[in-house]
py3Dmol code that shows the C-alpha trace and the ligand (Angstrom):
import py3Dmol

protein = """\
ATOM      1  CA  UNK A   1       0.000   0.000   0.000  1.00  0.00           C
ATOM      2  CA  UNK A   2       1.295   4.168  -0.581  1.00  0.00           C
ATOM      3  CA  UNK A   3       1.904   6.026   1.787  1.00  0.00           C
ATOM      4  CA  UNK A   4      -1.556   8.231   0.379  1.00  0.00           C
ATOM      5  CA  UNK A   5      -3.682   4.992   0.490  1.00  0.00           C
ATOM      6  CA  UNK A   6      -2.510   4.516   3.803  1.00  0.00           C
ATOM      7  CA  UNK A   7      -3.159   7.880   5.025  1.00  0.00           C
ATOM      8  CA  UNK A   8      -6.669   8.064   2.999  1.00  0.00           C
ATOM      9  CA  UNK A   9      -7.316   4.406   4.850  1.00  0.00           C
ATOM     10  CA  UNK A  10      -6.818   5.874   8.387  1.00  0.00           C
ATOM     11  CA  UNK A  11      -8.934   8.750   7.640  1.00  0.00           C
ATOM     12  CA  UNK A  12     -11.832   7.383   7.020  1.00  0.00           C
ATOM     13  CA  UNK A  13     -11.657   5.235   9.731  1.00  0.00           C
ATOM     14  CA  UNK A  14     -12.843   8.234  11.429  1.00  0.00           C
ATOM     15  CA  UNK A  15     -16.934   8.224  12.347  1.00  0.00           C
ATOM     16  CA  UNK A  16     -18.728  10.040   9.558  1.00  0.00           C
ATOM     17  CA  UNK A  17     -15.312  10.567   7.166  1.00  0.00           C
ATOM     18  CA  UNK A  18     -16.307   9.001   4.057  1.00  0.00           C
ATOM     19  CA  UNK A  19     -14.010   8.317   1.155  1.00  0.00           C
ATOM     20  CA  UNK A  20     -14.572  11.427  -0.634  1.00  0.00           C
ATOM     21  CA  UNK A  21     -13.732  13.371   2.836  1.00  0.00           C
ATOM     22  CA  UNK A  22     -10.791  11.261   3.246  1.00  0.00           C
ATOM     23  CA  UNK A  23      -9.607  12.053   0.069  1.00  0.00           C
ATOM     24  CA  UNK A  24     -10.373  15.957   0.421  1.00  0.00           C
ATOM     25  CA  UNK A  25      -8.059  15.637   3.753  1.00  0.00           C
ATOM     26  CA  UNK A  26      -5.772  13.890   2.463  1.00  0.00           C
ATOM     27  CA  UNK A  27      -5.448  16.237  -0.687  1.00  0.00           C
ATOM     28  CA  UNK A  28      -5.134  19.125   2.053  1.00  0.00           C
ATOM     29  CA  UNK A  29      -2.468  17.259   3.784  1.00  0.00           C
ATOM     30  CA  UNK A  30      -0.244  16.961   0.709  1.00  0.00           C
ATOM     31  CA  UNK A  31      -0.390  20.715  -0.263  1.00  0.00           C
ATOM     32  CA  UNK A  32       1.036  21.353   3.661  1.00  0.00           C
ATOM     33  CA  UNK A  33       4.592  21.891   3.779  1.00  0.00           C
ATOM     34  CA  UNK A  34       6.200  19.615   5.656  1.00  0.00           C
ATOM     35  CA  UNK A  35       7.056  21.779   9.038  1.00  0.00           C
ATOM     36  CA  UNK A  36       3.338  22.146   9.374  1.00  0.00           C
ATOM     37  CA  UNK A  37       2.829  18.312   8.198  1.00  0.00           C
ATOM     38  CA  UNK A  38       4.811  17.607  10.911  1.00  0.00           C
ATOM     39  CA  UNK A  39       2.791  19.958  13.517  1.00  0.00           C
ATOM     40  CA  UNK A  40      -0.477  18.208  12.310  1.00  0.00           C
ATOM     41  CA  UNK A  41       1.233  15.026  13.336  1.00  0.00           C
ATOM     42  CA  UNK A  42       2.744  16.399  16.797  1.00  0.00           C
ATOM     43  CA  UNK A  43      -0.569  18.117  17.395  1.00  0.00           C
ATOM     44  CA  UNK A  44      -2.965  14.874  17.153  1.00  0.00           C
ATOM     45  CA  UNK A  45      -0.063  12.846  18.992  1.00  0.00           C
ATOM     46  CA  UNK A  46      -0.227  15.133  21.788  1.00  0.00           C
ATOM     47  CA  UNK A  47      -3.619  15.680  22.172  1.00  0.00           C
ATOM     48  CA  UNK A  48      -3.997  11.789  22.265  1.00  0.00           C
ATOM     49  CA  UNK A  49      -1.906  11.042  24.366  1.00  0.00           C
ATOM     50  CA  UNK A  50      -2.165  14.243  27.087  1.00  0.00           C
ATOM     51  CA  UNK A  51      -6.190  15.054  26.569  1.00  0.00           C
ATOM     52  CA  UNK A  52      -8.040  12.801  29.699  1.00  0.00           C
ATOM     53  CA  UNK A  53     -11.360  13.110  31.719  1.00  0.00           C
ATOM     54  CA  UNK A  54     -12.156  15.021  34.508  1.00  0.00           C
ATOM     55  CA  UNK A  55     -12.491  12.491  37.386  1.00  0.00           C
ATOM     56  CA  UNK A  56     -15.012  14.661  38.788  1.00  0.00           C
ATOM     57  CA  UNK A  57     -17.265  15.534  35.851  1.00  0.00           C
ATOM     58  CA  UNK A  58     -15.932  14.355  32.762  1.00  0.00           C
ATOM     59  CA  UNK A  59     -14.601  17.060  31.228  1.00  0.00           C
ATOM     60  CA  UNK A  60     -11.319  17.223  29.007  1.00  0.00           C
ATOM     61  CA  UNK A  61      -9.122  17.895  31.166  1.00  0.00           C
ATOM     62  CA  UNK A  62      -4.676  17.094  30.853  1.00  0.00           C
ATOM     63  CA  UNK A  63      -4.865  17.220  34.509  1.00  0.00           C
ATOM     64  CA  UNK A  64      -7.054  15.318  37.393  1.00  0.00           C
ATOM     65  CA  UNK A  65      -9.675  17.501  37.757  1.00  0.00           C
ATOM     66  CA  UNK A  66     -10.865  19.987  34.867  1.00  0.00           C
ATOM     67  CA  UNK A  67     -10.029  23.718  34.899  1.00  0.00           C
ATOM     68  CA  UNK A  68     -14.067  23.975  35.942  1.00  0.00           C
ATOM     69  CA  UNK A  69     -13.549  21.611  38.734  1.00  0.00           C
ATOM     70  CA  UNK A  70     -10.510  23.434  40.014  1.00  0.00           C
ATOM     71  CA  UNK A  71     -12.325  26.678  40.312  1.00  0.00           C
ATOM     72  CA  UNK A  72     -13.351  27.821  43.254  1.00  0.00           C
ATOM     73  CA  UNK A  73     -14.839  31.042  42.248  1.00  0.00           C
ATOM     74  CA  UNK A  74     -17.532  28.374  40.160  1.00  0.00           C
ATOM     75  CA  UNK A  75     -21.089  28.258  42.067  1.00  0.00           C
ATOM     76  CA  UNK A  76     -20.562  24.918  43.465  1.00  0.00           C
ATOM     77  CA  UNK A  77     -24.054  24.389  44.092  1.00  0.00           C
ATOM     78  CA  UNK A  78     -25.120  23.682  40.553  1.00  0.00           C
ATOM     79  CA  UNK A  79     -24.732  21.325  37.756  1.00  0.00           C
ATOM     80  CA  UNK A  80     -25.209  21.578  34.121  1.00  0.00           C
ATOM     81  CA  UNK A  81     -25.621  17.852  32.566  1.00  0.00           C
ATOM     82  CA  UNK A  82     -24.265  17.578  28.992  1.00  0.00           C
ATOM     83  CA  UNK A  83     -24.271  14.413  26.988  1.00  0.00           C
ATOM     84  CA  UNK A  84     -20.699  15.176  25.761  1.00  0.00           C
ATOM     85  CA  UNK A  85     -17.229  17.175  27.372  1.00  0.00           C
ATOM     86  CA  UNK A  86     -17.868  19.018  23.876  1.00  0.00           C
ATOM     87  CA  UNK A  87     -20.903  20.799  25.228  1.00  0.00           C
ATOM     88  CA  UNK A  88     -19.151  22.005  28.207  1.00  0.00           C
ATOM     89  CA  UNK A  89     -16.543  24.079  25.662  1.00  0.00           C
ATOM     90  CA  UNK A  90     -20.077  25.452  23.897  1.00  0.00           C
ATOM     91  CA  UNK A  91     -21.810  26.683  26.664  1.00  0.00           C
ATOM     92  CA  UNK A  92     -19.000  27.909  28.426  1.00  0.00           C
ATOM     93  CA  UNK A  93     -18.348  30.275  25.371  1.00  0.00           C
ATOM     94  CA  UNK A  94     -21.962  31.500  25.584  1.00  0.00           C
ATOM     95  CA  UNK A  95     -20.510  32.912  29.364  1.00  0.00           C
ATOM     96  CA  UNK A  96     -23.701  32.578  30.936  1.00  0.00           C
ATOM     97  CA  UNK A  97     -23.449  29.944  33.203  1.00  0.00           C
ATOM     98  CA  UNK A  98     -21.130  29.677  36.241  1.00  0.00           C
ATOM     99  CA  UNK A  99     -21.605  26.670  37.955  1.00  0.00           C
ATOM    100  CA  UNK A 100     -20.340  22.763  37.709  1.00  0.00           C
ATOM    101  CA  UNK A 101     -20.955  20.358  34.847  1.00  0.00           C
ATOM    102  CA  UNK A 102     -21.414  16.868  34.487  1.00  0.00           C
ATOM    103  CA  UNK A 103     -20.677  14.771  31.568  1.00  0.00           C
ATOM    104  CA  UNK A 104     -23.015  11.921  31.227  1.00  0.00           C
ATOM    105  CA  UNK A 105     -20.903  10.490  27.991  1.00  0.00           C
ATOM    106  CA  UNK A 106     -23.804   9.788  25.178  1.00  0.00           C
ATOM    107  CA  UNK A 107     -27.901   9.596  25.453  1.00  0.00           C
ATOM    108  CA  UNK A 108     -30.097   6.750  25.890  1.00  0.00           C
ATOM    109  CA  UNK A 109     -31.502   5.302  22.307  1.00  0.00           C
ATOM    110  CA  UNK A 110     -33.258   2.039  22.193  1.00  0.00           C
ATOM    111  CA  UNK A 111     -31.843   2.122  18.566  1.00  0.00           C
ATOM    112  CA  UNK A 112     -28.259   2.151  19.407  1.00  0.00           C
ATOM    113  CA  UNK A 113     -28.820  -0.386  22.182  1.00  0.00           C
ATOM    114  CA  UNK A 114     -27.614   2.845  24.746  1.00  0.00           C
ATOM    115  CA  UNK A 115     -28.945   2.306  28.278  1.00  0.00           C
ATOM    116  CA  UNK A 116     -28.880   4.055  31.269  1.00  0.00           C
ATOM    117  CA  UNK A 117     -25.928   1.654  32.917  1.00  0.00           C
ATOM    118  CA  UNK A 118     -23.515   2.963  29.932  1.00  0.00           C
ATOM    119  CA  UNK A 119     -23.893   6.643  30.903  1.00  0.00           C
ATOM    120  CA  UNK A 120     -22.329   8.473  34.119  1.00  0.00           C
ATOM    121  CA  UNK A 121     -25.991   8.925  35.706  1.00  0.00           C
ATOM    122  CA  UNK A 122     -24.537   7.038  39.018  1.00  0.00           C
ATOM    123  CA  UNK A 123     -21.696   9.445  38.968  1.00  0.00           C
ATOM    124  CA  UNK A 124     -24.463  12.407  38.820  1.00  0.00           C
ATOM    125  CA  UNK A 125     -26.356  10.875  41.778  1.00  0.00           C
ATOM    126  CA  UNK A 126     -23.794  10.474  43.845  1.00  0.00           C
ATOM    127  CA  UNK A 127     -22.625  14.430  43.511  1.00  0.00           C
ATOM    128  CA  UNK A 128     -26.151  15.100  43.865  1.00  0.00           C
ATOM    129  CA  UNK A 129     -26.356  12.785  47.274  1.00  0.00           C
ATOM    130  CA  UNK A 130     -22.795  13.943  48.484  1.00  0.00           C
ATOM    131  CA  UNK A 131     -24.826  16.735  49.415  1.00  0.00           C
ATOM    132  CA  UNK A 132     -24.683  20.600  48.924  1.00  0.00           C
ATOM    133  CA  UNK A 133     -26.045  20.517  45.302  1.00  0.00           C
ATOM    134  CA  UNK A 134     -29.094  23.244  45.131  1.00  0.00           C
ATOM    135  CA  UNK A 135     -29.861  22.865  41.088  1.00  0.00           C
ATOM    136  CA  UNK A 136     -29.322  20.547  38.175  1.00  0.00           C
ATOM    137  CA  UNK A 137     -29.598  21.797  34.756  1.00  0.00           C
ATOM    138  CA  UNK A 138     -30.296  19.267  32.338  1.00  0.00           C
ATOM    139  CA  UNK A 139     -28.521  20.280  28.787  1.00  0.00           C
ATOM    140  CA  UNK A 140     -28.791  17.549  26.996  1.00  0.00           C
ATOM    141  CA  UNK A 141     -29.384  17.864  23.099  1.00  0.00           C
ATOM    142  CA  UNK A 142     -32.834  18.830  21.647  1.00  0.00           C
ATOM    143  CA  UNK A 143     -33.265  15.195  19.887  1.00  0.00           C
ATOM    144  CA  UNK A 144     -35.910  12.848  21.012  1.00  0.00           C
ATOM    145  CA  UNK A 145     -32.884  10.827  22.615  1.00  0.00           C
ATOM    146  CA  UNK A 146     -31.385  14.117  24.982  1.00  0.00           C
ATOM    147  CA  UNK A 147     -35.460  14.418  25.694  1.00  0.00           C
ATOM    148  CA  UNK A 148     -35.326  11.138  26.770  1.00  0.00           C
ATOM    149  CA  UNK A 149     -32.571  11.089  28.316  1.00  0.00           C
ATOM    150  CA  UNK A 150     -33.579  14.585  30.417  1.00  0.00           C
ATOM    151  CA  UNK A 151     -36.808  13.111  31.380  1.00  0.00           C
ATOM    152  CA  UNK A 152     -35.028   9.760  32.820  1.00  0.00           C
ATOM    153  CA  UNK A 153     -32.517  11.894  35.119  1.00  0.00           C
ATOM    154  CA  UNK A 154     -35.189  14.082  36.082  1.00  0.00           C
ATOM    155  CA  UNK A 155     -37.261  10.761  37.559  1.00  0.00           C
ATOM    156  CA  UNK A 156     -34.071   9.555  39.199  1.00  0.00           C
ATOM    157  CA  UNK A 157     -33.780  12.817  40.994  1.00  0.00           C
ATOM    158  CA  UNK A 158     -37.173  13.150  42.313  1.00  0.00           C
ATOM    159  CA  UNK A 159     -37.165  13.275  45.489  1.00  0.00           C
ATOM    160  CA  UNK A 160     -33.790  14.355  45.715  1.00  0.00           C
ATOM    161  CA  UNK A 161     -34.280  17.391  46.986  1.00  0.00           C
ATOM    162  CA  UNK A 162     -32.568  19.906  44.205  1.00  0.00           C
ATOM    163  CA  UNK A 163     -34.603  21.760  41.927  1.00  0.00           C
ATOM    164  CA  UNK A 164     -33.960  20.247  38.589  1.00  0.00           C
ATOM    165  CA  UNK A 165     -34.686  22.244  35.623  1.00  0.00           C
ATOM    166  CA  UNK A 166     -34.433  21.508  31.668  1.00  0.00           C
ATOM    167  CA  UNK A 167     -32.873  24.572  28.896  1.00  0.00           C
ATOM    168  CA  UNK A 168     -35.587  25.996  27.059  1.00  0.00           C
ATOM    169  CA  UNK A 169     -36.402  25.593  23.406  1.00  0.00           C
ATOM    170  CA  UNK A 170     -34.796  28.362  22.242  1.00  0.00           C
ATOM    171  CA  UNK A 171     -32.469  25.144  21.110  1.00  0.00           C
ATOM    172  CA  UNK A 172     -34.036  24.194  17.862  1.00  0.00           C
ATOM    173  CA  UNK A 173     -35.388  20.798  17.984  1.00  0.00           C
ATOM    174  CA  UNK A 174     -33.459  18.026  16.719  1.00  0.00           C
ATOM    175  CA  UNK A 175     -30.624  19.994  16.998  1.00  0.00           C
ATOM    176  CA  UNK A 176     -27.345  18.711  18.498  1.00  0.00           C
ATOM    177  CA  UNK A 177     -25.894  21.260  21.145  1.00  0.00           C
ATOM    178  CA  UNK A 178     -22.445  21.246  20.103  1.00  0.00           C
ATOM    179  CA  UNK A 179     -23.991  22.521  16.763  1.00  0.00           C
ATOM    180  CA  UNK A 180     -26.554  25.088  18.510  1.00  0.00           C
ATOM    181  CA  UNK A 181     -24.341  28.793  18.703  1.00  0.00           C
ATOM    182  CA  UNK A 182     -23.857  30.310  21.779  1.00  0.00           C
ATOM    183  CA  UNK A 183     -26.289  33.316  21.782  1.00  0.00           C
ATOM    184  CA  UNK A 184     -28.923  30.669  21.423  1.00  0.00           C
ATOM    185  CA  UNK A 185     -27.353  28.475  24.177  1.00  0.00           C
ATOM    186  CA  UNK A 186     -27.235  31.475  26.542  1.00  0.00           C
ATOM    187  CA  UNK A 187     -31.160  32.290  25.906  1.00  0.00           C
ATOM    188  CA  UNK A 188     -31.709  28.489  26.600  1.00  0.00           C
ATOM    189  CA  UNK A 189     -30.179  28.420  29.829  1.00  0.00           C
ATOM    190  CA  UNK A 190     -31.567  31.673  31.257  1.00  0.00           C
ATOM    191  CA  UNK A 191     -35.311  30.544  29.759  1.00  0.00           C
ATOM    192  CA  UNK A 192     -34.440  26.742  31.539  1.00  0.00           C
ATOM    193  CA  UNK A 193     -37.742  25.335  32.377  1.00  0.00           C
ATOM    194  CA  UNK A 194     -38.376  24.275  36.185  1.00  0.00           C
ATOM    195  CA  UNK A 195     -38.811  20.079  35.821  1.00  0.00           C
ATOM    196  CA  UNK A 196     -39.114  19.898  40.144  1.00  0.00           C
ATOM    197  CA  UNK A 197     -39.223  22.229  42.545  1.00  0.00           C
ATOM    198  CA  UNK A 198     -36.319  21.276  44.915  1.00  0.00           C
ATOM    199  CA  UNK A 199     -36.413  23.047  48.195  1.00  0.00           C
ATOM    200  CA  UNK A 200     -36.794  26.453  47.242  1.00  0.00           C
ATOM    201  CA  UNK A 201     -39.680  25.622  44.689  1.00  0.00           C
TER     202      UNK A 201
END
"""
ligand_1 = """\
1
ZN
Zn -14.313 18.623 36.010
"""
view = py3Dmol.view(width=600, height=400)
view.addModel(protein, "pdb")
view.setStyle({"model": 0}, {"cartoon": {"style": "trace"}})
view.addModel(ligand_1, "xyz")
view.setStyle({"model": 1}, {"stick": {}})
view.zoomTo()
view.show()
């Protein structure tokens, strides 16, 4: 195999990099000369091998805990639930929201045979029981699978005690956050619906 096949090969071994993406890359690639061929390289080395999660919440983090996590300034009485460490980086540009996150990893969906035992909702529930948590803010994605998946965390924290509340639909429906631009994102989280009352009410 060439060096091209094998670089067109490894490409579209990426999710949702076809062959005719692969080959548009790959064309890119080849016009680069080769100091910044070799910082394309360095870069997706690096961020392989140094990117982890946040043990905390999830996030993408090169260190323990996320930058998020590590700030104390942060209301640490509230948590934003995202369905990927993606959102976080959205809705933090959108500089409305100040408190914690938590990363749940994917939605439920019966059609790709994701249940509630492959996402972090223990890991939520036991921040939420550790105490001290006044809201959660479910921001999962406006697709019938983040509605779903809103709707089951809700249930497991009734009774919890924290007011749990869902963004509003400023977010178009269907639409995945991480695509969704932060002036909308910002409107969604100030308009966020109240799911139960919590304490407070
Ligand atoms: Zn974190």
């Amino acid at each position: 195999m060439t060096a091209l096949a094998r670089l067109i090969l490894n490409l579209k071994g990426l999710p949702g990099i076809g062959e005719k993406s692969a080959q548009r890359i790959a064309r890119c690639i080849l016009r680069l000369d080769s100091d910044d061929a070799f910082a394309l390289t360095e870069a997706i080395v690096q961020a392989r091998t140094l990117t982890r999660t946040c043990k905390r919440c999830g996030n993408l983090t090169e260190d323990e805990v996320c930058s998020v996590c590590a700030d104390s300034a942060r209301m640490q009485n509230e948590i934003c639930v995202v369905q990927e460490a993606f959102d976080i980086a959205v809705i933090e540009r959108a500089g409305v929201y100040k408190g914690l996150y938590h990363v749940l990893g994917g939605a439920l969906s019966p059609l790709e045979d994701i249940s509630a035992d492959e996402l972090n909702i223990a890991g939520l529930l036991e921040r939420v029981r550790a105490g001290n948590i006044k809201e959660v803010i479910l921001a999962t994605s406006a697709t019938t699978e983040g509605e779903t998946t809103a709707l089951y965390v809700a249930a497991q924290l009734k009774g919890s005690g924290v007011r749990v509340s869902r963004i509003a639909r400023g977010i178009p429906v269907g639409a995945d956050l991480g695509l969704t631009d932060e002036v909308t994102i910002g409107k969604a989280i100030r308009g966020r619906e109240i799911l139960e009352g919590g304490e407070q009410g």
